[in-house]
C-alpha positions as CSV (number, residue, x, y, z in Angstrom):
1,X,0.0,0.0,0.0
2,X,1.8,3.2,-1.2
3,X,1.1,6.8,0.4
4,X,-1.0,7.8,-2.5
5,X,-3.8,4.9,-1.3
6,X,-4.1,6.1,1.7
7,X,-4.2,10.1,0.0
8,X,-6.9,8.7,-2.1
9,X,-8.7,6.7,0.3
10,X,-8.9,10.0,2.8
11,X,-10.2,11.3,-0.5
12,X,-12.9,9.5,-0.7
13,X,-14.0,9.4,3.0
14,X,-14.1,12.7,3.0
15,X,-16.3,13.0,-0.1
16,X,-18.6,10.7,1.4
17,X,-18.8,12.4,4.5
18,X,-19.5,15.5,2.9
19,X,-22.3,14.1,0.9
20,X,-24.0,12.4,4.3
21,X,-24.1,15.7,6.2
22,X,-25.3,17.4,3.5
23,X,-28.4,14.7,3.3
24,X,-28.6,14.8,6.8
25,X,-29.3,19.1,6.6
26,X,-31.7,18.6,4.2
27,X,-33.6,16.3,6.9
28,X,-33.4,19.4,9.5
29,X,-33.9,22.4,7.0
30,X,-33.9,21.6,3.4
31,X,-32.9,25.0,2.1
32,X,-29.9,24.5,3.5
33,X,-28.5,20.9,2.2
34,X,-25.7,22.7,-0.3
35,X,-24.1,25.5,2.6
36,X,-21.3,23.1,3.5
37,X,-20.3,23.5,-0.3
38,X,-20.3,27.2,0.3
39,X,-16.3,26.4,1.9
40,X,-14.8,25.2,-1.3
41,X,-11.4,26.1,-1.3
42,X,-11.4,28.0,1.7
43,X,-8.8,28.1,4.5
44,X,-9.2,25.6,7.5
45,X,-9.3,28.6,9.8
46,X,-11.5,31.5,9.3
47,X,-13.0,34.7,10.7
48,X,-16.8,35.4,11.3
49,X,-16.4,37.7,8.6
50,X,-14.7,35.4,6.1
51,X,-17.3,32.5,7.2
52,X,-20.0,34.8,6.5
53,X,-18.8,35.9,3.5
54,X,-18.8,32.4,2.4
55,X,-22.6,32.0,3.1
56,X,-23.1,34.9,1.4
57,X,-21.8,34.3,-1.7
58,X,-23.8,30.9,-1.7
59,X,-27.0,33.0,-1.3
60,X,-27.6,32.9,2.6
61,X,-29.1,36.4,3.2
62,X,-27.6,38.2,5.5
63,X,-30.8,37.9,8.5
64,X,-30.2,33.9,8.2
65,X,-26.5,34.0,8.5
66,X,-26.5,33.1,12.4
67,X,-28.6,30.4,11.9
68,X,-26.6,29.2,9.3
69,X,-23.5,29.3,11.3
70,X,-24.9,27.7,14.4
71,X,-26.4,25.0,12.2
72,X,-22.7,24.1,11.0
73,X,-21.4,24.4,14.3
74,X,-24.2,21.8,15.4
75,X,-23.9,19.4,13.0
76,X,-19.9,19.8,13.2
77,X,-18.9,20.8,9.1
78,X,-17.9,24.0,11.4
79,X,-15.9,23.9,14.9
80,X,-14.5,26.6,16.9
81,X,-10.5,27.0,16.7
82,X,-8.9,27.8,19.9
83,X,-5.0,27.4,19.0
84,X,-3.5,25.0,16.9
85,X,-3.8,22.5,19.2
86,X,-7.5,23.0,20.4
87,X,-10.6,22.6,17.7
88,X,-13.7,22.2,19.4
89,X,-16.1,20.0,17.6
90,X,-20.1,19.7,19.0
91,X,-19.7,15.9,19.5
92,X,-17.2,16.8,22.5
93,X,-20.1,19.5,23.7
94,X,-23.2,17.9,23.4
95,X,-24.1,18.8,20.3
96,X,-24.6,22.6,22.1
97,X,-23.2,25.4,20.2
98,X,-23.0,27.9,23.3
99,X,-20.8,25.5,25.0
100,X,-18.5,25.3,22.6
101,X,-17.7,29.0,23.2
102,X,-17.5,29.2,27.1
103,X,-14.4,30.6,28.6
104,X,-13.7,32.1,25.6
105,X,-13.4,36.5,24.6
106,X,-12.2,35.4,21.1
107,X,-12.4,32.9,18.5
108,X,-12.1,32.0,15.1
109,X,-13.7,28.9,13.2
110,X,-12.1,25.7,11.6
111,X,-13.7,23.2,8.9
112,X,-13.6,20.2,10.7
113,X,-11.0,17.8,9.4
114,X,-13.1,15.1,7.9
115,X,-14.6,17.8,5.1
116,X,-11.1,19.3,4.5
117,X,-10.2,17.0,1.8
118,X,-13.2,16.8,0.1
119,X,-13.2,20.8,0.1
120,X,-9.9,21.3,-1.1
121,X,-9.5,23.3,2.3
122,X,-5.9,25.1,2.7
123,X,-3.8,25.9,5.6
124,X,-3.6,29.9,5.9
């Protein structure tokens, strides 16, 4: 087994779990099934603004936006980046966004790390 199977078999994963959460939001709010495509490209870390501008461009209007953003923070596509060695993810926070942030004056967000290949998401 060279290095490129297991690049390609990351590959894939990540596809497919990019495809499952995206059927699993269209179970909770339908309108919203294509958003985690909205990070394309992006960096792994990003501002509130740059997330937002993200959502934006994918047509999110600008009164949905924290909706939007707490419903990828719930269902994990988003996390909360802490340093480079802390990412918080809702799994380790009961699936509660407002935990995710105690303790904490600032912030920035992270894709989380299974979606990263499948979005062609950069270190910044």
């Amino acid at each position: 087994m060279s290095e490129e199977d297991i690049l390609k078999a990351e590959r894939t994963c990540s596809a497919e779990a990019l495809v499952d959460i995206s059927h699993e939001m269209r179970d909770v709010k339908p309108q919203y099934d294509n958003v985690p495509y909205a990070f394309i490209g992006c960096s792994i870390v990003l501002s509130r603004p740059e997330v937002e501008a993200k959502l934006t461009e994918a047509g999110i209007s600008g009164s949905d936006l924290p909706q939007v953003i707490q419903l990828l923070l719930w269902f994990g596509v988003l996390g909360i980046y802490v340093s480079e060695d802390e990412e918080r993810y809702s799994y380790q926070y009961e699936h509660d966004p407002k935990l995710m942030t105690t303790g904490l004056r600032k912030f920035a967000y992270s894709i989380h790390p299974a979606f990263r290949p499948a979005l062609g998401c950069v270190a910044s």
